[in-house]
C-alpha positions as CSV (number, residue, x, y, z in Angstrom):
1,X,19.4,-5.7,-16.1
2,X,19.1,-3.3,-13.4
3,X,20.5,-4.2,-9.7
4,X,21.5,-6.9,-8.4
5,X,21.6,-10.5,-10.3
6,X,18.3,-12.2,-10.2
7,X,19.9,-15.6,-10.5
8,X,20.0,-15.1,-6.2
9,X,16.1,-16.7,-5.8
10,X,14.2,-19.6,-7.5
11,X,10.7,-18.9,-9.8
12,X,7.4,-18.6,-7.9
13,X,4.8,-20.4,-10.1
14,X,2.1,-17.3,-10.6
15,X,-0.4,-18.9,-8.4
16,X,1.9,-19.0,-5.6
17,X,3.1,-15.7,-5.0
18,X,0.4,-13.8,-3.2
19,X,0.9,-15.8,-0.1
20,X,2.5,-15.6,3.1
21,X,4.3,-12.6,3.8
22,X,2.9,-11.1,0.4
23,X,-0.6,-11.5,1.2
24,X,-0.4,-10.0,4.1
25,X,1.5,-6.5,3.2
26,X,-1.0,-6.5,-0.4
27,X,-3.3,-4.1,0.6
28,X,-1.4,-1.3,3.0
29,X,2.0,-1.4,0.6
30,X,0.1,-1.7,-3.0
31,X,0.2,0.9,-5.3
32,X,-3.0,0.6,-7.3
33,X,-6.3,0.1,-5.9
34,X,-9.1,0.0,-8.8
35,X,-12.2,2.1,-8.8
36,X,-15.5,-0.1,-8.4
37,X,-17.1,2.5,-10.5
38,X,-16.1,1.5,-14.3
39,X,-16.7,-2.4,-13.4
40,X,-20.5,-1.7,-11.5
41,X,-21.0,0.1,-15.5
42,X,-19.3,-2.7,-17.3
43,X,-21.4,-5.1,-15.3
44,X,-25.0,-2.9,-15.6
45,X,-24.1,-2.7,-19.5
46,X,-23.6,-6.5,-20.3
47,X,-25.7,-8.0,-17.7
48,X,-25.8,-10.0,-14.7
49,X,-24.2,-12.4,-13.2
50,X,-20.7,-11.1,-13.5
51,X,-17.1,-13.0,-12.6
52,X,-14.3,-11.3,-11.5
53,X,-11.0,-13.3,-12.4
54,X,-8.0,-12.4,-9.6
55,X,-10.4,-11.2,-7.2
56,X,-7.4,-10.7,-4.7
57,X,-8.2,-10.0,-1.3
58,X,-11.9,-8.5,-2.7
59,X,-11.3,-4.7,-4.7
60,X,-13.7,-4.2,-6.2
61,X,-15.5,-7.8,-5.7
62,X,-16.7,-6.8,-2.0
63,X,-18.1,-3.2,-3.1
64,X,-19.5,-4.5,-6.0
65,X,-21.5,-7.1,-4.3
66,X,-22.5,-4.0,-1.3
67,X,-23.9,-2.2,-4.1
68,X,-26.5,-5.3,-4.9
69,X,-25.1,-6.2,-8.2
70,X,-24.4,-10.3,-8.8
71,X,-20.7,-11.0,-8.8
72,X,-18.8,-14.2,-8.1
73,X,-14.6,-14.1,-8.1
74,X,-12.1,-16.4,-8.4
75,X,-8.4,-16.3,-7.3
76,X,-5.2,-18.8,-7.8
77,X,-4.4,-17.5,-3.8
78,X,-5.9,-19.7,-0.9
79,X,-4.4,-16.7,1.7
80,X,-6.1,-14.0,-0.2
81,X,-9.4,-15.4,-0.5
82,X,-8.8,-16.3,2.9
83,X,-8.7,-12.2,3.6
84,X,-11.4,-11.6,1.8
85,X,-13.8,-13.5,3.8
86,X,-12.6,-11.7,6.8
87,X,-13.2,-8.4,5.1
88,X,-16.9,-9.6,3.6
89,X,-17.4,-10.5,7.4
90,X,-16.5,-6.8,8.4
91,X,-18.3,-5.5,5.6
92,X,-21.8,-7.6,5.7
93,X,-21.4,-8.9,2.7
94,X,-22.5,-12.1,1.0
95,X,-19.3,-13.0,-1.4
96,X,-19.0,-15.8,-3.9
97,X,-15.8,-17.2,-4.4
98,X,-13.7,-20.2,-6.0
99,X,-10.0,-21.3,-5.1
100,X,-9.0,-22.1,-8.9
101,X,-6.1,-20.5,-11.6
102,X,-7.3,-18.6,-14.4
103,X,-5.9,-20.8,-16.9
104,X,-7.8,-24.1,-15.8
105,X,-11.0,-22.5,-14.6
106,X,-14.3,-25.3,-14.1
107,X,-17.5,-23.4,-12.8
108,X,-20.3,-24.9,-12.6
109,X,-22.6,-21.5,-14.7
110,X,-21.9,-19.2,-17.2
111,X,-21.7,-15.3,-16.8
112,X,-23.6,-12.4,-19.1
113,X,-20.1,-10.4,-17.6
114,X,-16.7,-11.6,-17.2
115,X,-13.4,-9.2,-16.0
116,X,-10.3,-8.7,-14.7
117,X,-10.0,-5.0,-12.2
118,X,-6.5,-4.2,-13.2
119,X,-4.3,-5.7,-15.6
120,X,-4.3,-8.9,-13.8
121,X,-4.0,-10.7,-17.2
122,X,-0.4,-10.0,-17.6
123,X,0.8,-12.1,-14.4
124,X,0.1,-14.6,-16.4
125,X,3.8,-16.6,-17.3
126,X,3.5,-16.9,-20.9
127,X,1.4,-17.5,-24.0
128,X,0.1,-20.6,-23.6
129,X,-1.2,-19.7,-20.0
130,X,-3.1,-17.1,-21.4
131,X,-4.7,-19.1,-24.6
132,X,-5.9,-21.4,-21.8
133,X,-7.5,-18.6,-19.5
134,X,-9.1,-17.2,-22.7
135,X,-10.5,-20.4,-23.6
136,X,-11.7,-20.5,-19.9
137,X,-13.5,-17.0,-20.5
138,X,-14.9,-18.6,-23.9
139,X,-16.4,-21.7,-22.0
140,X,-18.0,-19.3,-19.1
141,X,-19.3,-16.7,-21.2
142,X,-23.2,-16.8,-21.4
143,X,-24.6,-16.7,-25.0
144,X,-24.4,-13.0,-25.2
145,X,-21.9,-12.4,-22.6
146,X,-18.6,-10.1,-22.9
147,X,-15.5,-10.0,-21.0
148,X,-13.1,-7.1,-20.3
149,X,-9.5,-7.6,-19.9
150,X,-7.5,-4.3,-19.1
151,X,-3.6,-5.0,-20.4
152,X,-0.6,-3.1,-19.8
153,X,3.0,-3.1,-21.4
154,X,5.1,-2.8,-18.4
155,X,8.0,0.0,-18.2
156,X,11.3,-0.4,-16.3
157,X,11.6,1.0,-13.0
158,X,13.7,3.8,-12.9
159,X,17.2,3.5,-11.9
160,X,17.0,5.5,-8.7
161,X,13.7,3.9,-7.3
162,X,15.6,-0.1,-7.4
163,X,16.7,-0.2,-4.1
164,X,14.3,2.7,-2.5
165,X,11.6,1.4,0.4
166,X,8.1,2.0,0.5
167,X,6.8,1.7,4.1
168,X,3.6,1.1,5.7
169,X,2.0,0.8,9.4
170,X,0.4,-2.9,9.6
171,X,-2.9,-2.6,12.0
172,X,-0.8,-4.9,15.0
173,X,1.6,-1.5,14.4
174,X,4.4,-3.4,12.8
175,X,6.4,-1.6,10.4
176,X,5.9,-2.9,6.4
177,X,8.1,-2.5,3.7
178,X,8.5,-3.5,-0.1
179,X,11.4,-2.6,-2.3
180,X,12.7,-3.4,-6.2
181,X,16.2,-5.1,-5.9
182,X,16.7,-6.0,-9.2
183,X,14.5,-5.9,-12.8
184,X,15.7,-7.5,-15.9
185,X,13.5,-7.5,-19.4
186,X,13.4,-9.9,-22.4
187,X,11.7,-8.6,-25.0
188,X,11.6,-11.2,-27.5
189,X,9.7,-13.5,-24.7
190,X,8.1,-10.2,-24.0
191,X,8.5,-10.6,-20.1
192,X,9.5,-8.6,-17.4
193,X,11.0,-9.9,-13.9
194,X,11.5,-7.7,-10.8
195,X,13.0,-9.0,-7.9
196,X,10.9,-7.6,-4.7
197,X,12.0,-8.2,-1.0
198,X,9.3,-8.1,1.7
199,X,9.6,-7.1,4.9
200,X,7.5,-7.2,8.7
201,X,9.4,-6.0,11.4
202,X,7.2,-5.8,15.0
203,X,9.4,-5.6,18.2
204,X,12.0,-9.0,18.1
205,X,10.3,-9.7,15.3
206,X,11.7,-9.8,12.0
207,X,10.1,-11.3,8.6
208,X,12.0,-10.7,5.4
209,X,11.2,-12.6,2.1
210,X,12.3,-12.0,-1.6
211,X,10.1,-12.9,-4.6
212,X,10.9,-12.6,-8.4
213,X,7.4,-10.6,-9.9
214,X,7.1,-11.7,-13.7
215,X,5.0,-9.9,-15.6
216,X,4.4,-11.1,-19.6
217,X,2.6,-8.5,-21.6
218,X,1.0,-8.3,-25.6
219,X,1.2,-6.4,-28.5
220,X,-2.7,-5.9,-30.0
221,X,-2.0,-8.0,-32.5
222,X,-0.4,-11.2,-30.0
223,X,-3.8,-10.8,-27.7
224,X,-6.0,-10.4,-30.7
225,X,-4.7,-13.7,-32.2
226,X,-4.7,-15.4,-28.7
227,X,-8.4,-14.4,-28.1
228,X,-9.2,-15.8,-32.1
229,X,-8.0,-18.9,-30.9
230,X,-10.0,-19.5,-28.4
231,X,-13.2,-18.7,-30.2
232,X,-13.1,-14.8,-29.1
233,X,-14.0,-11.6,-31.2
234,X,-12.5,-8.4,-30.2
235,X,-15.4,-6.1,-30.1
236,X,-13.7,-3.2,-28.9
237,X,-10.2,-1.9,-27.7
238,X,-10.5,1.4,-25.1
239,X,-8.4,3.2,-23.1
240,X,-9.4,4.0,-19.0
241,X,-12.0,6.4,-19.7
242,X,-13.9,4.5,-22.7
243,X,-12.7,6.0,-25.7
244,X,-11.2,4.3,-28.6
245,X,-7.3,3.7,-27.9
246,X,-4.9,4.9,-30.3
247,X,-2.5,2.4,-32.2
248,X,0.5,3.3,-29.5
249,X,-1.1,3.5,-26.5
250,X,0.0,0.8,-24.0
251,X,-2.7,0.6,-21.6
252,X,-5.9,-1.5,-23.3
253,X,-9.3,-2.4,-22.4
254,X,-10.2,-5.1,-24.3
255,X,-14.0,-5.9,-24.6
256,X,-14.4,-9.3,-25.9
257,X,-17.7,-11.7,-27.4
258,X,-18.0,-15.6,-28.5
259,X,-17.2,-15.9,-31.6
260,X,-20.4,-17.1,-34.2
């Protein structure tokens, strides 16, 4: 374990972690923001209408949808669906979108195109959550639909960054931050925990909040078996740019069909 003792904050269930104070610093203190370009040629290649699972606060959902393709999202957070309406206000834009977790998802049609933008898969808690979401992809998945889910195998952070701030300017000028306390890894369970602490400071006022981050993360072979069992084929495992990824890499695209 790195820092200090983890022990000092109770679990967030997944669903409940991007709200509050969290929702609101997302998007001026987050570190990756994905590129609508590789999901508008995902979605042109397998077909319209298209789901976005963890749509967030609307990257790329809201760009997609400007650039006329048919794309529906669905998030776990009430607060960041609740921003991206405002945004799809600001922006003109038309967005559909569902307040409902991953792993118990009920829509009422099926999609030719089904992804995640980001390695959203892996804030998943464990195996079981992520059989159900896959069986949740299976059920939504039009006859010749595929899904894309991007996963990652998480590294530690560095011993000199736990502790160090990142800092942002909210638009009411209040000063953000968001800093690693604490990370501790389990490899058998294959997770990884870091304890963040939030932070709003505006004039008097002062917001700080600390959250335990738990990301779970697969081997090929674990996501490949998962995906089998709920009636999924691996048709093809990329890295970022396409091409075929080598047996060590840890960032994978995985393109995925219904099984026959």
């Amino acid at each position: 374990m790195q820092g200090e003792a983890l022990t000092s904050t109770t679990d967030l269930d997944p669903a409940d972690f991007y709200t509050g104070i969290v929702a609101e610093l997302y998007r001026p203190l987050r570190a990756f923001s994905p590129e609508p370009g590789p999901y508008a040629a995902f979605i042109k290649e397998a077909g319209g209408p298209a789901l976005e699972l963890g749509c967030g606060d609307g990257d790329p959902l809201l760009e997609l949808c400007r650039r006329g393709l048919e794309v529906d999202g669905v998030d776990s957070s009430a607060d960041m669906l609740d921003r991206l309406g405002r945004r799809a206000r600001e922006y003109g834009v038309r967005a559909t979108v569902f307040h409902q977790r991953m792993e118990s998802l009920k829509l009422s049609r099926r999609y030719r195109a089904i992804f995640l933008a980001g390695p959203t898969f892996t804030l998943l808690p464990d195996d079981d959550a992520a059989l159900a979401s896959l069986r949740g992809i299976r059920a939504h998945l039009a006859e010749d639909g595929t899904a894309l889910v991007p996963l990652f195998v998480p590294t530690l952070t560095r011993l000199e960054e736990i502790g160090r701030v990142r800092t942002a300017v909210g638009p009411d000028g209040a000063e953000l931050r968001v800093s690693v306390l604490a990370e501790e890894r389990d490899e058998a369970a294959r997770t990884q925990t870091a304890l963040l602490r939030y932070e709003r400071h505006h004039g008097e006022d002062h917001s700080v909040e600390e959250r335990p981050w738990i990301l779970h993360w697969y081997s090929r072979s674990d996501f490949q078996a998962l995906a089998a069992a709920a009636g999924l084929v691996v048709t093809a495992v990329t890295d970022a740019h396409g091409a075929p990824a080598p047996a060590s890499a840890s960032d994978l695209n995985f393109r995925l069909k219904a099984a026959a």
